[in-house]
N, C-alpha and C positions, 0 to 999 in steps of 0.2 A: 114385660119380659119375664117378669116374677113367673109367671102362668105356661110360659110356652115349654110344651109337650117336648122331652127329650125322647129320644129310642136307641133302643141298640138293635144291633144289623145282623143277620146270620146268611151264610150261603149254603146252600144243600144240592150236591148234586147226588141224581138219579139214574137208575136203568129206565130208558124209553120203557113208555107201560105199565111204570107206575107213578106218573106222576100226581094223578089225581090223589091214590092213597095219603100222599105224604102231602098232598098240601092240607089235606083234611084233619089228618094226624096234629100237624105244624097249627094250624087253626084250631086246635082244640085246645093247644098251650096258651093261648092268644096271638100270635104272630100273624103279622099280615103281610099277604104275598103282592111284591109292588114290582116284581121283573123276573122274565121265565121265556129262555133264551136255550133251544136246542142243537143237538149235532146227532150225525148217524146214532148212536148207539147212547150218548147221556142226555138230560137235560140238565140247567142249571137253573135252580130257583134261588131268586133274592127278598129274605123277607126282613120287616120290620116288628119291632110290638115297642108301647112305651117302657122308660124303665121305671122300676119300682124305686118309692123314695127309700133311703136307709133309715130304719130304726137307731141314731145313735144315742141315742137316752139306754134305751135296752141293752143295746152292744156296746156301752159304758159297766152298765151294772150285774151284767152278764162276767165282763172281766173282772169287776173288781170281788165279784163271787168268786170265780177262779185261782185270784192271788190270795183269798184268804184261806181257800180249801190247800192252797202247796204251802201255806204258811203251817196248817193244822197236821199233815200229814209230814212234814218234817220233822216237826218238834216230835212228832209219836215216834220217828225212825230213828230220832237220837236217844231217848225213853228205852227202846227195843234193844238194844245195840247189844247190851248185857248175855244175851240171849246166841250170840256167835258162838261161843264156849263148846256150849250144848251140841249145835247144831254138827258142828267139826267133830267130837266123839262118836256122831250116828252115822259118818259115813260110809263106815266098814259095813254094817247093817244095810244100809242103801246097797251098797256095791254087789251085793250078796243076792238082793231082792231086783236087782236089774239086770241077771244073768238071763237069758229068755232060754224059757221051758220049748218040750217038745210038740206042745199044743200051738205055741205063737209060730214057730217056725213052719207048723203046720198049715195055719190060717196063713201067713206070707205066702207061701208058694201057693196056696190056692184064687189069691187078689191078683198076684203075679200071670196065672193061667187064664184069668178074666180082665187080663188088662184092658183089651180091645170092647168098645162098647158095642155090640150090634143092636138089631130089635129084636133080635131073638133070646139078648140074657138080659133086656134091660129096657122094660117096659115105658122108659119114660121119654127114650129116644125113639121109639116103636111109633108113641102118639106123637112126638113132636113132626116125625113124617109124612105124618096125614094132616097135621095143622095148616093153617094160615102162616104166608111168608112174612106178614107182620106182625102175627101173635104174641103177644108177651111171653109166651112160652120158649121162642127163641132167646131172648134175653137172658132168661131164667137158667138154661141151658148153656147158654155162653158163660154165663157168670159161675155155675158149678163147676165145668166141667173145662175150662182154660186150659191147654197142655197135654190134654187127654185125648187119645186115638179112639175114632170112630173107624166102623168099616158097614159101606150099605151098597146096594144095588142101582144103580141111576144111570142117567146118560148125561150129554152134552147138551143144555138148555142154547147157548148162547155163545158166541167166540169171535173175538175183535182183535187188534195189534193193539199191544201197549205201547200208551204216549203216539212214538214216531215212527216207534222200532218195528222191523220188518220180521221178526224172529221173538218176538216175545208178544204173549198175551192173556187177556183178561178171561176167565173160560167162567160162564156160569151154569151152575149144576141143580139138577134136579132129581131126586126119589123116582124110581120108577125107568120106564123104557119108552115116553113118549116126545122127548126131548123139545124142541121147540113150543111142540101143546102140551108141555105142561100145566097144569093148573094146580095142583097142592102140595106142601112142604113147602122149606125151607128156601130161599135163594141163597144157595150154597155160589161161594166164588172164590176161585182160585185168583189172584190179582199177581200178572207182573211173572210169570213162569213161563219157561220156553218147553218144547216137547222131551229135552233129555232129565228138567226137573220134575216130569210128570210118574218116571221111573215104572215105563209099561213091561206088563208081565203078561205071559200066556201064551199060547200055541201059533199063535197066528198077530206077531206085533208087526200096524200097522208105521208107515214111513210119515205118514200125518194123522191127525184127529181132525174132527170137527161137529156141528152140531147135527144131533139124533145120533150117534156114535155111542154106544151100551158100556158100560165098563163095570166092576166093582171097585169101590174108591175107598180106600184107605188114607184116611187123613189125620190132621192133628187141629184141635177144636181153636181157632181164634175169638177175635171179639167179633157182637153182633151190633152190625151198626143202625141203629131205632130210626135215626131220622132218613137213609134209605132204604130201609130193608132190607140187609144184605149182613148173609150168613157166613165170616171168611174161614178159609180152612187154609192146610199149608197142605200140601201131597207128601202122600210118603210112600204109596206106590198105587200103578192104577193096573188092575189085570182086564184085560179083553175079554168079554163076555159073547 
């Protein structure tokens, strides 16, 4: 019983068409795939790997490294203390030197007029459009750039009801104006939005959407999720192309 193999368990669901990617990806971590059960639009993969034993010898003397380094760095804080005095008579000095000049207010409204990422002011979103939807470069991206509007050219890759509901759903996006055949970029996905959150703009707004449908997409960057490959964004307005 000493010997028998423990595991911990993961589930991963996917967009139909890519499941191979991702079991590959998953297998490369060592995870092994023991159940993989589909529906129209996801599948669900169940996988296993063994778990690693814990180093507690290390993650003993790891800690006891720890309490002596806040032992050392207090005794210096109490040492230091003397040193408040000083600090309180340069405030005026500071106060002085944090006034912003006419160069900083300059460079603000010019960050403020590039707030919007396109490809065309920002080379790094340009290549992430042409990459692989599971490229680490998506991640790279997600993790910079959290919070931050993007605006590109794309269409409707893909469009389901969310959950049960008959007015809400899952729209996935692609670069470009080939919508269903897509093949490069990102899998960009709106998850969980009805048509009045999509906030369409242009000459000619349509009464629905759906997939191969051209838009410009103005979004806001969420996380990117590795273990499906999937790009999420939040809408923040879409104009009819």
């Amino acid at each position: 019983m000493a010997d028998e193999i423990k595991y911990e368990y993961k589930t991963v669901q996917t967009v139909r068409g890519t499941d191979g990617l991702v079991i590959s990806r998953m297998q490369k971590d060592g995870w092994e795939l023991v159940e993989q059960t589909q529906s129209t639009l996801r599948s669900t993969l169940n996988f296993r790997r063994p778990k690693k034993s814990q180093p507690w010898l290390l993650i003993g003397s790891v800690a006891a490294a720890l309490m002596t380094l806040a032992i050392v760095i207090g005794a210096a804080s109490a040492l230091s203390g003397g040193g408040e005095k000083k600090d309180e008579s340069d405030k005026s000095t500071t106060a002085v030197s944090e006034k912003p000049s006419a160069t900083q207010t300059s460079t603000a409204a010019e960050s403020a007029a590039t707030a919007v990422i396109t490809p065309q002011n920002n080379p790094e979103f340009a290549a992430l459009l042409r990459a692989d939807y599971c490229d680490d470069a998506n991640l790279d991206f997600a993790n910079r750039h959290e919070g931050q509007t993007v605006a590109f050219n794309g269409s409707i890759v893909n469009m389901a009801p969310h959950g049960d509901y008959d007015t809400r759903y899952d729209l996935l996006l692609g670069p470009g104006d080939k919508g269903p055949k897509t093949t490069v970029g990102p899998a960009f996905k709106y998850e969980d939005v009805n048509i009045l959150d999509l906030r369409l703009t242009g000459k000619k707004i349509p009464a629905a959407v759906g997939a191969g449908d051209k838009f410009r997409f103005v979004a806001k960057v969420g996380e990117f999720n590795a273990d499906q490959c999937l790009f999420f964004l939040d809408p923040v307005s879409t104009e009819v192309r």
